[in-house]
C-alpha positions as CSV (number, residue, x, y, z in Angstrom):
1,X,121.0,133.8,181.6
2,X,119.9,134.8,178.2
3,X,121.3,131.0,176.7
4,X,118.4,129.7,179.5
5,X,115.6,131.7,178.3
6,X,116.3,134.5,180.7
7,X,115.7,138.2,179.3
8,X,118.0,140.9,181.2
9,X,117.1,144.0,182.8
10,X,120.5,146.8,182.9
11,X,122.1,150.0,182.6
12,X,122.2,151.4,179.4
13,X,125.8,152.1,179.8
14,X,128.8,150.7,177.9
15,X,127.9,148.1,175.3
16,X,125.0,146.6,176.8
17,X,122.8,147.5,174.1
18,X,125.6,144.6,171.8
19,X,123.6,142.3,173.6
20,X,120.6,143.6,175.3
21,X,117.9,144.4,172.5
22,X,115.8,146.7,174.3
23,X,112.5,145.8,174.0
24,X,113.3,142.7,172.2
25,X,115.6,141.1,174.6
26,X,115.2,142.8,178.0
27,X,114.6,146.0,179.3
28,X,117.5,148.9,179.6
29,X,117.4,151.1,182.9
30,X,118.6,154.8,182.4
31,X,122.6,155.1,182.2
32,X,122.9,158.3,182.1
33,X,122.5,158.3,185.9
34,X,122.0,155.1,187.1
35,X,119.8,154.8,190.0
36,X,118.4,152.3,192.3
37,X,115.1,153.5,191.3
38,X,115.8,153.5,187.8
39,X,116.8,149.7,187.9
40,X,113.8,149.3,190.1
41,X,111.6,150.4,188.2
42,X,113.2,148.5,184.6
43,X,112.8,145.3,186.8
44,X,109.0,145.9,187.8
45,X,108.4,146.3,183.9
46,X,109.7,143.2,183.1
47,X,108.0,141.2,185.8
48,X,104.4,143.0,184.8
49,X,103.3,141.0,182.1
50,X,104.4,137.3,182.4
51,X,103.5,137.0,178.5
52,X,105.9,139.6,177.4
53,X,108.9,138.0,179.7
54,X,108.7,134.7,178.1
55,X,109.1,136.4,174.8
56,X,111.8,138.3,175.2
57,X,113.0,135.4,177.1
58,X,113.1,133.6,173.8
59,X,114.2,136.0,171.7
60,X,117.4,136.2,174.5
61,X,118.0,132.5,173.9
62,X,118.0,133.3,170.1
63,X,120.4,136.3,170.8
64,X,122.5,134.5,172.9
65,X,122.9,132.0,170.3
66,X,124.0,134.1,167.7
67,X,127.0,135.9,170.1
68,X,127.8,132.7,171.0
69,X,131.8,131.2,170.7
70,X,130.9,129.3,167.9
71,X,128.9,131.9,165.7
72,X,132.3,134.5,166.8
73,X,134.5,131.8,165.4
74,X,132.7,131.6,162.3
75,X,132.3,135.2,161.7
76,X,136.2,135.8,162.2
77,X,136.9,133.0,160.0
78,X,134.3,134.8,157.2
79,X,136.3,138.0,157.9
80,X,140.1,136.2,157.6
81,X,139.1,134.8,154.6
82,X,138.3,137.7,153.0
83,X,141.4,139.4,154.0
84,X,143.4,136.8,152.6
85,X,141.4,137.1,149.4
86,X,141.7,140.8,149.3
87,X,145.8,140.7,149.9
């Protein structure tokens, strides 16, 4: 979703906030004790204000870009190279 422009709305639970910015690139619902109403109400946020769903709609298409394959292939090249520097 995020590669299309689509911001997410979850849990804060696990590592969601890897990938969900909150605030920047979606909106977190409360993990602590996740709730229908909780979501609900994380969901109704993000569908208030059309302006601020495009933007963090964009900036999910920029975060999606940079967890993409090819940016995670790059980075653990970066990181065997150093290794192999280092040894």
């Amino acid at each position: 979703a995020a590669r299309q422009g689509v911001p997410a709305v979850a849990f804060d639970v696990g590592g969601v906030r890897e990938w969900l910015v909150p605030g920047e690139t979606g909106w977190l619902a409360t993990g602590s004790r996740p709730t229908a109403a909780s979501l609900a109400k994380a969901i109704t946020e993000a569908l208030a204000d059309p302006q601020q769903l495009r933007e963090r709609g964009e900036a999910a298409r920029r975060r999606a870009g940079e967890l993409s394959l090819s940016a995670h292939l790059d980075r653990l090249e970066q990181l065997f190279a150093l290794v192999r520097s280092q040894s």
